[in-house]
C-alpha positions, 0 to 999 in steps of 0.5 A: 524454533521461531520459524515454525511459529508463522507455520503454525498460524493458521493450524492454531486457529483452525485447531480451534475452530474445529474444537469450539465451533460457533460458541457466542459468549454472551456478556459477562456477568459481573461476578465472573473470574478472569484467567490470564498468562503469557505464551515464550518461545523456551529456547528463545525467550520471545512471546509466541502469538498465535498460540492455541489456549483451549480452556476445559471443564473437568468433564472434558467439555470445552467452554472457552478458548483463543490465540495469544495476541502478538505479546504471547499473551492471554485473557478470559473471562470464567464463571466461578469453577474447576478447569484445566488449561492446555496451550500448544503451537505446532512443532511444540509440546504442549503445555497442560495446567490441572486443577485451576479453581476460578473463583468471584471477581478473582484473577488466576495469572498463569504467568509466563508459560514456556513452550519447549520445541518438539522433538519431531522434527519438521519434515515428520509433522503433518501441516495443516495450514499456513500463514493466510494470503489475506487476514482480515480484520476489522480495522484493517487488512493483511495481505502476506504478498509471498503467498500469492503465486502471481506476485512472483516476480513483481515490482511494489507498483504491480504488487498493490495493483494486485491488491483489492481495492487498490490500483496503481496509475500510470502516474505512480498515482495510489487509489483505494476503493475507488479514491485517491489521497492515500499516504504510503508508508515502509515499516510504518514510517515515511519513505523516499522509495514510494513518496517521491510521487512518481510511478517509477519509484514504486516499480524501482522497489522489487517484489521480493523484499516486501514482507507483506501490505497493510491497508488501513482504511480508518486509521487510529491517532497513533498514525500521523493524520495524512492520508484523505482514505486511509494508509498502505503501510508496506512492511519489508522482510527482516527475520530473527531466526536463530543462524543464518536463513533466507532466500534468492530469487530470479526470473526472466520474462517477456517483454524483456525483464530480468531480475535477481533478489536475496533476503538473508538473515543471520541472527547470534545471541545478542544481534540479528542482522538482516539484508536485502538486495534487489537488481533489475533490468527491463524495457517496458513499451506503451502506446496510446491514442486520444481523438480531440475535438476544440470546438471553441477555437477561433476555427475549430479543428480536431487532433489525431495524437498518437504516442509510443514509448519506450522506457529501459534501463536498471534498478538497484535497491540495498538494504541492511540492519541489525537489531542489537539486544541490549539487554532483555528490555531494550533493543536497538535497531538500525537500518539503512537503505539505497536505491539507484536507478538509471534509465533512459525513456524514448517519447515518440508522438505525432499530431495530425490536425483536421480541419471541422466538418460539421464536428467530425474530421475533415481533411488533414492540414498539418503533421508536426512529430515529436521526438523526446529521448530522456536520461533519468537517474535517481538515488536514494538513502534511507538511515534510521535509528530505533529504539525499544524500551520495554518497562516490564518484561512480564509485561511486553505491552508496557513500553516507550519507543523513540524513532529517528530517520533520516532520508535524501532522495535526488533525480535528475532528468536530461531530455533531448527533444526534437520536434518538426512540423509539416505543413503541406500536403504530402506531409513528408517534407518538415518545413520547420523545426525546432530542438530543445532540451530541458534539465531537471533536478528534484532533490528531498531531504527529509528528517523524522523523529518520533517518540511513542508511550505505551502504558498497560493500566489493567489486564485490558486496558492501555494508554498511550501517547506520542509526538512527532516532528517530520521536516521536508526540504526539496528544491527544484531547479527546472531548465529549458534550452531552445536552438535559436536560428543562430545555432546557439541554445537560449534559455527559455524564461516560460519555463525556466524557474527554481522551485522550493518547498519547505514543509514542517508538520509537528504533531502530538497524540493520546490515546486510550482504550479499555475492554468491558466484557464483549466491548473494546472501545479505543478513543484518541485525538490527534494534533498537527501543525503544518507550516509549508513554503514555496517560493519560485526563485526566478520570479521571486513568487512566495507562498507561505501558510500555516495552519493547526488542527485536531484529528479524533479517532473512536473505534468501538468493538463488540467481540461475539466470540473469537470468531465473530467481531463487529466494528464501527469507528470514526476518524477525521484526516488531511491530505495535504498538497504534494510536491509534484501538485503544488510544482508549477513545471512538470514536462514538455515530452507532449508540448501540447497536452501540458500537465504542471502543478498548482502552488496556490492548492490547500489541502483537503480534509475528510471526516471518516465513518465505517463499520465492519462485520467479520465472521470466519466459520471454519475453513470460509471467511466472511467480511462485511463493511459500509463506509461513508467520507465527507471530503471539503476542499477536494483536489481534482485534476482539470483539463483546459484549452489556453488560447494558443490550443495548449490542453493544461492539466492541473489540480485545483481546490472543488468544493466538497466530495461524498462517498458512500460504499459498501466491501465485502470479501469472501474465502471458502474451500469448495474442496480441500485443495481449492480456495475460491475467493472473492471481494466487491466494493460498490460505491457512490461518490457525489462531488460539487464544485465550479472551475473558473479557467485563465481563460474562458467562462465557468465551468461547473464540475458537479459529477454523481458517479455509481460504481464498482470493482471486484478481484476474484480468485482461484488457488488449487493446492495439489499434494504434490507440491504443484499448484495453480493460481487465477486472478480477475480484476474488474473495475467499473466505469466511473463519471469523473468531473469532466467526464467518464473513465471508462471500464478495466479489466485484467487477468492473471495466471501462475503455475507453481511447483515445488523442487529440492525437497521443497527448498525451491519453487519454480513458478511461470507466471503470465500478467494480463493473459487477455492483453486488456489492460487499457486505459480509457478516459473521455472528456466532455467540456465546452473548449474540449471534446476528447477520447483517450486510451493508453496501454501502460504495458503489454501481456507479460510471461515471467519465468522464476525461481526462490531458493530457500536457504533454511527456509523449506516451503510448508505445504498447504493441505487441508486449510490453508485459505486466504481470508480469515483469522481474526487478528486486527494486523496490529496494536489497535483493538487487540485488548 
């Protein structure tokens, strides 16, 4: 009877807003009694969260109410009196306790009360909400990614794209509202399968595994301190069902794009195994222009570039597990994961270069192309190990958790460039060529072993304390070949090199929190030790560093009532440089627009404030927040021209960076079949900071950019089974350190309809319905003037089917809304 328990979240909450209303709980006097007890499923002894408890007078007047957190577990705070209690969960019977005397200062334990299944079966009750798209909470927000129609289809890299206040880059590059720095995890732990720092490996990762996305903007010192604006923790479907359950999806889609996935589960009294399984193929076409002006050159010219390219081929991701139950305290769970993915990626780009007439293009004095045709492969393994020891079974809370993984990760690039140049007007006759080939290898092993200690010391209150070593080893050899006018392939010693990176971070925590009344404050301190080593094998270049740090984390909340919670918390974070930023060789498929890391980066460090407000009156939900980060030590990409007219683009160290924002989100239901929602994010961000150039003179790259960004969407719900989703995006122009990024904008649309007595949905989905999705960026600098523009990919039209094994789809009439529910999304603050 679990899988009715997600079915009945929203219905348990909405049951009692109906039922309670707005009722304000002032703070508790002192002479107050406390009621508590624990929520079990009775068939399979596991806690149910989000029960319903609604707490009466003996005139049938309710005074208090809530849901049971993720423990199944309860607490409130009475004045002396007689009540009596009653629990339900939809799909259950409810439970009724009589004459319950509260009296001064003393605990009433109801213990642990077990709800038996109702005996009506599920096709005979009446839903009335479903599990929310978005749950809001003050410390964080959860996005359940399967109940967003337009996600259908989707890769991990689309998925966030979709998600506010997060993008995704045509370099794999993460932002969140409006930054980047952001430390991407799985299952809440590191993972090859988003961290190897290429866009490629987000997309590689199908849609249809995904659970749901957890953004935390202000992380608590459980979480390792990575990550300058906050975690995407990216949770992976695995059910505990009883029998065998699960789903199968496939779409088809234009440009061409074919995919199949399946989730099953299969779960007997003592194991629950859990697989996954997705393949792809697909080609993906972008084009794009950038007009250069070097103004600076000994004769100043201007450049015409125009790129194509095609990137195709397959993807493959496998993962499988089990939770063993030990017994009914200890659980152990393993799980293992691989990935594999082989493409082959065409580059075609042509430069035509004008001679300057008094700053705008004269005539045309050369035309050189470039051909680069790469073969790419790449596999993955992911191993771990986990397991939970709980100390007390009345007390799930009271437990200790002892993690270990391990992970490889190897990619291998082959690429075959040819290149010509035509110097002579009518530019259709090369008169030089040149062929190269370059061979790239980046292989990480990572090790990961954590260990966390939870320990309850009152109905309210827990302590906790954990440590945790991460060691990353990656090497990187990097060859180019040239065709000499013998015939015979050399090796080309500017870019030829080995590349190591050696990074170990220990770290411990503890961490504390209590509830006084309408007050919860969680307090902690964190502290890592970093140790990183490069070393470029070919010219003997080593860089070693070390460094120790604190990292405190306060997060303080004052609960008006179930409904109603104000948060303002603090936490100081690190972003630490990548692999991929500290790699001086990236790629020659533009030999003239060459981007390469920085081995000499440190990282940065951001101190954290934000407050929060959320309030979710009925059916509508309403989240209000300001934040504030002071970053020293920013890492910012600068463009500049070397004196052979090569653009290099590489990270550098600025000075410091402010940003200031203010993010409200908005869910209401103007009619019962029609959820309108809607977020904002409006922000500053000051940066201060010069740029010295191998060549050249100073260049100061103070920027002060005011900004925006905004999803909307509409969701109607018809009775029957037919619904239709449209979502905006609007991302505003923002003043970088070298120029201007300009505005984006995007449009989705899906229609869905449910089969096979709802065991299937057949879903058509159209990505960027308006063809707008363009990448626009200027640069103003004394050595370069440029306009750019690059499209990723084009409008898309996606066909799909999800066949639900045991898994009916559960309608949504009258409530399902996509914001709302006050659950915080994990162990911090609920207490």
């Amino acid at each position: 009877m679990k899988k009715f328990r997600n079915f009945g979240v929203v219905y348990s909450i909405l049951t009692l807003v109906f039922n309670s209303g707005l009722l304000a709980q002032p703070a508790p006097p002192a002479e107050k009694g406390k009621l508590t007890g624990r929520v079990i499923d009775a068939e399979e002894n596991v806690p149910m969260e989000f029960a319903t408890v609604s707490i009466f007078t003996l005139d049938s007047t309710l005074v208090d109410g809530g849901i049971t957190n993720q423990n199944g577990e309860f607490s409130f705070d009475l004045k002396p009196g007689n009540y009596y209690v009653e629990i339900q969960f939809v799909a259950y019977q409810k439970e009724t306790f009589n004459n319950i005397k509260i009296d001064n200062k003393s605990t009433v334990d109801l213990g642990s009360i077990r709800l038996k299944p109702s005996t009506t079966s599920l096709s005979e009750v009446t839903v009335t909400g479903e599990k929310s798209e978005m749950v809001i909470g003050v410390d964080r927000k959860i996005f359940n990614v399967g109940k967003d129609l337009t996600n259908t289809g989707n890769s991990a890299a689309e998925i966030l794209d979709n998600i506010p206040t997060v993008s995704v880059d045509d370099d794999g590059n993460v932002s969140l509202r409006g930054s980047g720095g952001v430390r991407m995890l799985i299952n809440g732990k590191p993972s090859g399968l988003v961290n190897s720092g290429t866009a490629d490996a987000l997309r590689s990762l199908p849609g249809n595994m995904i659970e749901r996305v957890e953004v935390i903007t202000n992380p608590s010192a459980r979480y390792e301190a990575e990550g300058m604006v906050g975690i995407i923790n990216i949770v992976l479907k695995k059910d505990q069902r009883r029998g065998v359950n699960g789903s199968f999806e496939g779409s088809i889609a234009t440009p061409e794009r074919y995919q199949f996935g399946a989730n099953i589960n299969f779960r007997r009294e003592k194991i629950n195994y859990f697989f996954n399984y997705g393949i792809r193929y697909g080609e993906r076409e972008g084009e794009g222009f950038s007009d250069q002006y070097f103004p600076l050159a000994d004769t100043p010219f201007h450049t015409r570039l125009d790129r194509n390219r095609n990137r195709s081929g397959w993807s493959h991701n496998l993962r499988g597990g089990a939770d063993v139950y030990l017994n009914n305290t200890t659980t152990l769970t393993a799980a293992g994961m691989f990935s594999y993915d082989d493409e082959t990626n065409k580059s075609d780009v042509l430069y035509q270069d004008f001679l300057d007439n008094n700053g705008q293009a004269g005539d045309m004095f050369e035309k050189t192309t470039r051909f680069d045709e790469e073969q790419e492969t790449e596999w993955n393994v992911d191993f771990s190990l986990n397991l939970e020891k709980i100390f007390d079974p009345d007390n799930e809370e009271h437990k200790l958790n002892i993690y270990a993984q391990y992970m490889l990760d190897d990619e291998t690039e082959d690429s075959d460039i040819e290149e010509k140049v035509y110097s002579s007007s009518p530019f259709n006759l090369a008169n030089d060529s040149a062929y190269q080939t370059v061979y790239n290898n980046e292989r990480e092993e990572n090790y990961l072993i954590q260990a966390d200690y939870v320990y309850p010391f009152s109905a309210n209150g827990r302590f906790e304390a954990g440590v945790r070593g991460e060691f990353r080893d990656i090497s990187n050899p990097y060859e180019v070949e040239n065709l000499d006018e013998n015939g015979d392939w050399t090796t080309d010693p500017n870019y030829t090199n080995d590349f190591s990176y050696d990074e170990n971070v220990a770290a411990v925590y503890l961490q504390a929190a209590n509830k006084w009344g309408p007050i919860s404050v969680q307090a902690g301190l964190r502290g890592e030790y970093t140790g990183i080593k490069t070393h470029l094998k070919e010219t003997g270049e080593e860089n070693e560093r070390s460094y120790f740090d604190l990292f405190p984390t306060v997060h303080t909340t004052y609960h008006f009532n179930q409904y109603n919670a104000w948060q303002i918390s603090y936490s100081r974070r690190i972003d630490r440089p990548s692999f991929w930023n500290l790699n001086p060789f990236f790629g020659l498929t533009d030999s003239r627009n060459i981007r390469r890391g920085n081995p000499d980066l440190e990282p940065e460090f951001t101190d954290a404030f934000e407050s929060g407000y959320v309030y979710t009156p009925g059916k509508s939900s309403y989240y209000a927040g300001i934040y504030y980060r002071y970053t020293s030590g920013v890492e910012e990409r600068i463009s500049y021209v070397t004196q052979d007219g090569i653009t290099i683009t590489e990270p550098r160290n600025l000075a410091e960076r402010k940003a200031y924002g203010a993010e409200t989100n908005i869910s209401i239901e103007p009619l019962k079949w029609w959820n309108l929602s809607a977020n904002f994010n409006f922000y500053r961000r000051q940066t201060e900071g010069t740029f010295i150039p191998d060549e050249g003179e100073v260049q100061d790259l103070s920027s002060d950019t005011w900004s925006w960004d905004t999803r909307i969407n509409s969701r109607m719900q018809w009775d029957n089974n037919l619904s239709f989703q449209t979502t905006f995006f609007y991302r505003g122009e923002q003043e970088t350190t070298q120029g201007i990024r300009k505005p984006f904008y995007m449009m989705f649309m899906s229609i869905s309809k449910d089969v096979l007595k709802r065991n299937g949905t057949i879903s058509l989905n159209i990505r960027d319905v308006l063809n707008s999705r363009k990448f626009r960026y200027e640069l103003d600098q004394p050595d370069i003037i440029s306009t750019n523009e690059f499209k990723w990919s084009s409008r898309e039209i996606r066909l799909s089917f999800i066949y639900r094994l045991n898994q009916k789809n559960r309608p949504a009439r009258n409530g399902s809304r996509e914001g709302g529910g006050m659950d915080a999304g994990g162990d911090d603050m609920e207490f």
